[in-house]
Every structure is written in C-alpha cells, then in structure tokens.
N, C-alpha and C positions, 0 to 999 in steps of 0.2 A: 702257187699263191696260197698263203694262209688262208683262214678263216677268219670274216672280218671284225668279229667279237668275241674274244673268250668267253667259254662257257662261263657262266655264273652257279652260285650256292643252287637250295634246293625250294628256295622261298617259295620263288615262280611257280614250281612244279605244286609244291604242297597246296597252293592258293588255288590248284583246277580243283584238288581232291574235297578243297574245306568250302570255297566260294563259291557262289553261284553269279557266272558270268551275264551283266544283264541283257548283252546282245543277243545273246541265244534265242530269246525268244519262249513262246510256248510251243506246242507242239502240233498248232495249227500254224504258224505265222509261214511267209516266205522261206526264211531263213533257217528254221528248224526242217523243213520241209526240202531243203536241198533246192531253196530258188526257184525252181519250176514245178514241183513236188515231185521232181526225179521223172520228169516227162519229157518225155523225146521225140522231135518233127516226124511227124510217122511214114510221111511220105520214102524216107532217105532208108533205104537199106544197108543196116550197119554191123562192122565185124570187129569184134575187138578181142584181143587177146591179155590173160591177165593171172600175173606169176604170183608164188607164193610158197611158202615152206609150212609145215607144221605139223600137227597131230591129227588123227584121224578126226576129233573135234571138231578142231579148226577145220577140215576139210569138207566136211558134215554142213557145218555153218554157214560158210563161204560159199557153198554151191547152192543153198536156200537161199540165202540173199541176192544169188545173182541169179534163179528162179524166180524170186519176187521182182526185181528188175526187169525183167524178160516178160512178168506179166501183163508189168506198166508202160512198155514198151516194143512189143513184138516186133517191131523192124530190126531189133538189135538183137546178136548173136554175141554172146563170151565165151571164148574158147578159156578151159582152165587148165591152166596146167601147172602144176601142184606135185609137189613131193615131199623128201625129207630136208632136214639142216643140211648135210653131208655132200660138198660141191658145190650148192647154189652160190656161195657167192661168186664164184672163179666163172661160172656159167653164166650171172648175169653181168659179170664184166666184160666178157667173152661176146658176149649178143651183144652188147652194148659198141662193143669197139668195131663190128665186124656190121652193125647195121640190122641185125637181125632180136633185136630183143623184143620183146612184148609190149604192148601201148601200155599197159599199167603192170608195175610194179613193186611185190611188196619187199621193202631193203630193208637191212638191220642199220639202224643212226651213226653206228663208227664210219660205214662204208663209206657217207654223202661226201669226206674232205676228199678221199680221192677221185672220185666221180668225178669232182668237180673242179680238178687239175687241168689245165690245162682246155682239150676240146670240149665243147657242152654239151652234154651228154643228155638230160634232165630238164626238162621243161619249166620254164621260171613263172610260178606259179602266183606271184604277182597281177596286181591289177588284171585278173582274170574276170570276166562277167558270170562267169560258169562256177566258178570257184568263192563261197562264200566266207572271207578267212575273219570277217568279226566272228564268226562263231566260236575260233578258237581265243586263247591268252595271247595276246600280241607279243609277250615279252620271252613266251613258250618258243612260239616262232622264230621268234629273231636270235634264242641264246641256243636253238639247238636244230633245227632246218636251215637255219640262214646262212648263204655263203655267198660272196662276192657279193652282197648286198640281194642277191635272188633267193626269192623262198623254195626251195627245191625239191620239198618233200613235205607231205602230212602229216603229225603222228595220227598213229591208226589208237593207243594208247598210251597208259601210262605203268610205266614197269621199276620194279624195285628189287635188287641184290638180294635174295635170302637162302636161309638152312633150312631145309624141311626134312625132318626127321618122321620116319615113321613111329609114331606116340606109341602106339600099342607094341611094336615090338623095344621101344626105349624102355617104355614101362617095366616089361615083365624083363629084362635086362639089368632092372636097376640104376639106369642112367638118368638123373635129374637134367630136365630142361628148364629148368625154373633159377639157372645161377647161370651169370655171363661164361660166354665162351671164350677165352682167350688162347692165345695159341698155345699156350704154356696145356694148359684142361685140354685141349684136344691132341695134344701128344701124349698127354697121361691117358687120359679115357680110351684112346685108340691104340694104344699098347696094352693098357691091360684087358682091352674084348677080347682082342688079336690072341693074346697070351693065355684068356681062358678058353677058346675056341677058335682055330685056323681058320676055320670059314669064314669067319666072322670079320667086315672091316667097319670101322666108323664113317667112314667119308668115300664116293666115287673121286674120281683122279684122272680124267681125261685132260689133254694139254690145255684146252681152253680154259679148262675150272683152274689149274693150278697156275695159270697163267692169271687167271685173275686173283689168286691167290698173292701171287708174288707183288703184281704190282699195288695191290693194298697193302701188303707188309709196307711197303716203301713210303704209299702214300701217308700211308700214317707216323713214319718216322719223321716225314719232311712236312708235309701239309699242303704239299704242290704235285703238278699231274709228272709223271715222270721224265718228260720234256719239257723245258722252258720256250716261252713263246720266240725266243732267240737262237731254236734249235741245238743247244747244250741241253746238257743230262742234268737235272735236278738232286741225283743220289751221290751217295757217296761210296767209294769200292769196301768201307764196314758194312752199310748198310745193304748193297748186296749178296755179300758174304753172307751175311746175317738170314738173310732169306733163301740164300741157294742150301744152305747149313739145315734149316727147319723143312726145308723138302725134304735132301736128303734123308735127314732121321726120322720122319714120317712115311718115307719107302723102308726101309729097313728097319723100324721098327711096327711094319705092320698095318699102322694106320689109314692106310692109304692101299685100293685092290689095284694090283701091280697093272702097274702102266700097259706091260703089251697087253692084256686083257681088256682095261676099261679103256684103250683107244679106240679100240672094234666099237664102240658105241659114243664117240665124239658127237655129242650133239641131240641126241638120243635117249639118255639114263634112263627112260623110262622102258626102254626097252632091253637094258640092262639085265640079264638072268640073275643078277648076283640081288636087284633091286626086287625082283619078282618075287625070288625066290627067300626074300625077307633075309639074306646076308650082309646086304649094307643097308646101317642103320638110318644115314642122312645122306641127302644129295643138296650141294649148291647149284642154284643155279636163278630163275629168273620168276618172279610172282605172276608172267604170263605161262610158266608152265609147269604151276603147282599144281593143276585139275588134270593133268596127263599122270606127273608121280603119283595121283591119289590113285585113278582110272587104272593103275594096274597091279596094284596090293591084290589081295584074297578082300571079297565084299565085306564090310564090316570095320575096317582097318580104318585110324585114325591118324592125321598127320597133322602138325605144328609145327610152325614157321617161328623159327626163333634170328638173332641177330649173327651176320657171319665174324667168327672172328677176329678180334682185337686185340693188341696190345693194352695193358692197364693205362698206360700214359700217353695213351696213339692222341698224337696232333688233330685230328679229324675223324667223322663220322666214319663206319665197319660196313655200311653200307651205299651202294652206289644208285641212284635214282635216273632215268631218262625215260625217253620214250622208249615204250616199247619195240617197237620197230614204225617204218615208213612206210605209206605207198607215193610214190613218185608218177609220174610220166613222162615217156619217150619223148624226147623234143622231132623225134624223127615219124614219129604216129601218124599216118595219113587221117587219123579222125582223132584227133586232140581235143576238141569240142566236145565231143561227147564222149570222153574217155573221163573227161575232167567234171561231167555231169552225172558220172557215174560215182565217181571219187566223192563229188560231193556231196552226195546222194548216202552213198554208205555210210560216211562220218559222221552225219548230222542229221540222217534222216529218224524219229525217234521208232519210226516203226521197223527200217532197219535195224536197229539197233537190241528190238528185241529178239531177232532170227539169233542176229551176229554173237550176245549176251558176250560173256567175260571173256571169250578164245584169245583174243587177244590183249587180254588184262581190264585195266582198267579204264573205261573210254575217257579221251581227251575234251570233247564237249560236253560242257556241262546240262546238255537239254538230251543226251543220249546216255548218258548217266544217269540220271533222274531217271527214265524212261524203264533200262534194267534193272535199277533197284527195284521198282514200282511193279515191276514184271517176276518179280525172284530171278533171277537172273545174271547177279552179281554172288558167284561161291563167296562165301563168308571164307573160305581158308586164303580165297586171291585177296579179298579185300583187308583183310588181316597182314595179309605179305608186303600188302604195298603201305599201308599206315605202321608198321613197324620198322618197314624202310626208312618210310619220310620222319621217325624221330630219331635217327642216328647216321645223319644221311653222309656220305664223302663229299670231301671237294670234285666236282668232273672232271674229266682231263679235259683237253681241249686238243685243237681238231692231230695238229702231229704226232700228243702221244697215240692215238688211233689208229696211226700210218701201220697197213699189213707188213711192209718189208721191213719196220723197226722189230716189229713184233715177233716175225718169223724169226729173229737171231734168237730174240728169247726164248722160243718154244725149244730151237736146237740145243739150246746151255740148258735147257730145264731135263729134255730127255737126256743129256749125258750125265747129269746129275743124277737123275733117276735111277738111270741103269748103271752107277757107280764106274762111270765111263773119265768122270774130272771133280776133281776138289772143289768146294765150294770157293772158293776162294783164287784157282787157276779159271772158275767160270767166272766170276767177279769180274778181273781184269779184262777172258777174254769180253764178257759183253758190252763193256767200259769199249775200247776199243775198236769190236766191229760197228757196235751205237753210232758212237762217234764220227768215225770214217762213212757210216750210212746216214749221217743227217747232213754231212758238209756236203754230200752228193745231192740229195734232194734240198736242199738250201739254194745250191746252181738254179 
C-alpha cells in the first residue's frame, strides 16, 4: 500500500519554525506538560526499553532525560540501548519482524512506508488519551507520519539538507563561501584543492551522501521525486547519464576522498580522520548533526552551513526539509501506555526539552522550542542550518521513492561508477531497468 497522501512543499514545515502554534500552551498548562505532567501510576512497576542512534551528544542527552523521567516516576525503568547510524536500520527491522524490538523507537522518516507494508508493525498513535498530538502541526502529521490514515510515528525534530564547511580551514584555503554552489564550482573548487595538495578533498563521499546527491541532480531537472505516485520513473536515461557522468568526474578528478575510504565512515563523518584531521573541507549531510561536525575540529574552529548544490536553472529548491527523525512505538509493547506517556512527555514537556536542547535538531513543538531558545540551548550553527534550508527547500519525495530496495540498485550503479567499473551511461540504462522491473514487483 502506498502512502495515503503525497508529501507536500515545505510551507507546513516552515510554519513550526516561523509560527507559534496556539495549542501548545504555556509551559504550566496540561498540554505542554505532557497531559499528566509526565506522571506515572506509581503503584504499577514498569519496564521499558528504548532505541536510538547518534552521537555521543545525543547519547549524553537522552540518558538525562530519561533520568529526569525516572525521577518523576521511580516505578519505571528505561533500558537504553543506543549506538551508532551503522546497521540500525536493518536491526530495528529485524526486531520488528521477529517480535523482539523495543517499546520505543527512535526511526529515520524514509523508513515509516515500509514499516508500514503490509503487517502493523507501529502503534497507531491516533485518538491516544496519553498521546497529546494538538501540540504538534496537524498538517506536519498527516503529510509526513501519516500512513494508511494512522499516525505512526512523532517527529522528535525538524531537520534540513546542508553543506557545512569548515570556515577556518575554507578561509585560510581561499575558498569563498559567500557565492552559490553549483555543481559546475564544486567540480572546479574540488579539482583545483585536490590538484594543489593530495590530501586535500572538498567534499566526504560515502554512498548515502552521494546518493543524495544523485537523486537531487534529477530532482532538480524534473521537479518530481524520482518515482511517480504510479510507480514509473520520473527521469529520463540523459538525465541519469547526466548525474552518473558528474560522480564519476568528481572521483577522478579528486573532488571527492575515495569511496573505499570514506565508506568505513557511512553514517559517521564526524568521525572521519580525513574530517579531524582538517583534510576535507565540507561534509553534507543533516542540520541535526552539524554540532557533532563542529565537536570534533581542533577547539576554536568555525563552521558554516551554506546551500547544497545546484544547477543554475534546477526546477526546485538544493535543499531537502523533513523531520528529523521519529520515535514510534511497538504496537506489540506489553506497556504501551506508558511508553506513549513517555513519548509524550519528551516531546512536549518544556522542561524536557531543555536536558534534550538541539541533539536532535530543531524541536517540532513550538512550546519546546521556545523553551530551548529561552534556555540557550538552540546552536546558532543548527538553527542557521535549518532556516537556510527552509529558503531553498526541494520538492519531498513521497513515500516509494524511499523504498530501500529501489534505492540499493542505485547505491550498486553509483559504486560501479565510482570505481570506474561502468559508463555513466551503460549505468543509466542499467538503473532504468532494474527500477523498473523492482517497482512492477512491489506495485504486486
């Protein structure tokens, strides 16, 4: 089953970061307060488990807040279990299908269409008593949680597509940040560092970044997500050419720290040696994890978030806007109640929300936003990331082009190209045709 409303533009989105929703509340009411003020029947001894990925940060954060939880509630225990990007999604598909997944879950937004295939996996978080969703943007909900009509996931944030360039080592480099980036300048700029110094590259190049690379090259040719809601391909085989063409000569000529290097860190760049060690100059990737690229420069070092690039004549916005990620719950949770007053408790509580501050971007309710700014507690480089996004934003795709197994044909055409394995143009056809042949199967 599809998704039962195409994504829409980025209005909605912009309208958490500019409006102040008047549900919310203040910061004494029920409703900012997480309904019970995140209080739990103390009689009932309770166990919950609750996943998550990210930086030490975020790891930092997340286990404060669920210490302040555990303050206001001593009957309840949260087991955390927490790691890196690398596997969790295959892991919490894996628990998911097998019975053994975690009462709370925090997902990345692509994942919810497949989830929500078929068995129900995902708690429909609808007409919950526990679950306060005026707090959020109703329209938030419905064009990017919502499937099959169930709301099936929270955003935890709000997350925007950017380039963050190390300013200080740009600077003394001589690389102006202050003129758009189009692909054409980031092939120039990144041949000629490469060319004055080997070490040196402009951009990290793991398969997801250039994966998002590619399918912005496209989105911006066409101004549609790269699947039609009819499950046909929206491109065309120039238009893929076109993009498998500018990888290529972005591996060869330097631009780009070679593929079998920068995969060892999919997910990760911050961890990156080449990033530490101040050889790549910019990383893309997400305005929820510009404070991890900052956290591990040499102290002192400055970073700016500029727009990813563009074609001069791109049909649509260079950058992509969603939530940042989700927390969901188990539909299978023996304590669903209070997994879902936990949930609510984090998202909207304002005093959670200053433990929790920007780890996860920028918060979704506007009564927990308030709260961090009022607190210092919103990085000015995140919030910079995500208001730079929201004025140049993409069309979304909607929910199949998302689909992993469309996806995974392109990460395989992308490494052959990389490793000068197929022509951009013998990869064209083939991804035209494995696409194809994998959408008429999941169309069944």
């Amino acid at each position: 089953m599809k998704k039962t409303k195409k994504l829409v533009g980025f209005a909605v989105v912009l309208s958490l970061l500019t409006a102040s929703l008047a549900a919310c509340g203040s910061s004494d009411t029920p409703s900012a307060q997480g309904g019970n003020g995140g209080k739990s029947d103390p009689s009932k001894p309770i166990n919950l488990r609750f996943a998550w990925w990210g930086s030490d940060s975020r790891h930092k954060a997340t286990l404060d807040v669920i210490n302040l939880y555990k303050q206001k509630n001593p009957n309840v225990t949260i087991e955390a279990e927490y790691g890196g990007f690398d596997g969790y999604e295959q892991k919490m598909k894996t628990q998911l299908a097998g019975g053994s997944a975690p009462d709370i879950m925090q997902l990345d937004q692509p994942w919810l269409a497949e989830l929500t295939t078929g068995n129900e996996l995902l708690l429909d978080l609808n007409n919950q008593k526990s679950i306060e969703l005026k707090n959020f943007d109703a329209n938030y909900l419905k064009n990017f949680v919502t499937y099959n009509n169930k709301i099936v996931g929270l955003p935890m944030g709000t997350n925007g597509r950017t380039l963050v360039f190390n300013k200080t080592l740009a600077d003394k480099l001589g690389i102006k940040l202050d003129q758009p980036w189009t692909w054409d300048r980031v092939l120039e700029e990144g041949k000629k560092l490469h060319e004055k110094d080997s070490k040196l590259y402009l951009m990290n190049s793991d398969l997801g970044v250039i994966q998002v690379m590619f399918t912005s090259m496209l989105r911006q040719r066409t101004n549609t997500p790269l699947i039609k809601d009819d499950y046909t391909l929206a491109y065309s085989k120039e238009q893929a050419t076109e993009a498998f063409d500018w990888i290529q000569k972005a591996y060869k000529a330097g631009v780009f720290q070679p593929l079998g290097e920068s995969q060892l860190f999919s997910g990760k760049t911050d961890q990156n040696p080449k990033w530490i060690n101040q050889e790549l100059v910019a990383v893309e990737g997400w305005s929820s994890e510009v404070t991890k690229f900052k956290d591990t420069l040499p102290k002192g070092s400055e970073i700016q978030s500029v727009l990813p690039a563009s074609f001069s004549d791109a049909k649509t916005g260079a950058a992509v806007i969603r939530p940042s990620m989700v927390v969901a719950v188990n539909k299978r949770s023996e304590n669903q109640e209070e997994a879902m007053k936990f949930v609510n408790w984090m998202l909207s509580d304002p005093e959670a929300a200053k433990v929790l501050g920007d780890v996860r971007a920028v918060p979704a309710v506007e009564a927990t936003k308030t709260a961090i700014v009022q607190a210092n507690k919103l990085d000015k480089n995140v919030a910079d990331a995500v208001d730079l996004a929201s004025k140049s934003q993409a069309i979304p795709d909607n929910a199949i082009s998302q689909n992993s197994q469309v996806g995974d044909i392109l990460k395989d055409l992308i490494q052959r190209v990389a490793f000068d394995k197929a022509t951009p143009a013998a990869a064209a056809d083939e991804l035209i045709k494995r696409q194809t042949d994998k959408l008429k199967e999941l169309k069944k």
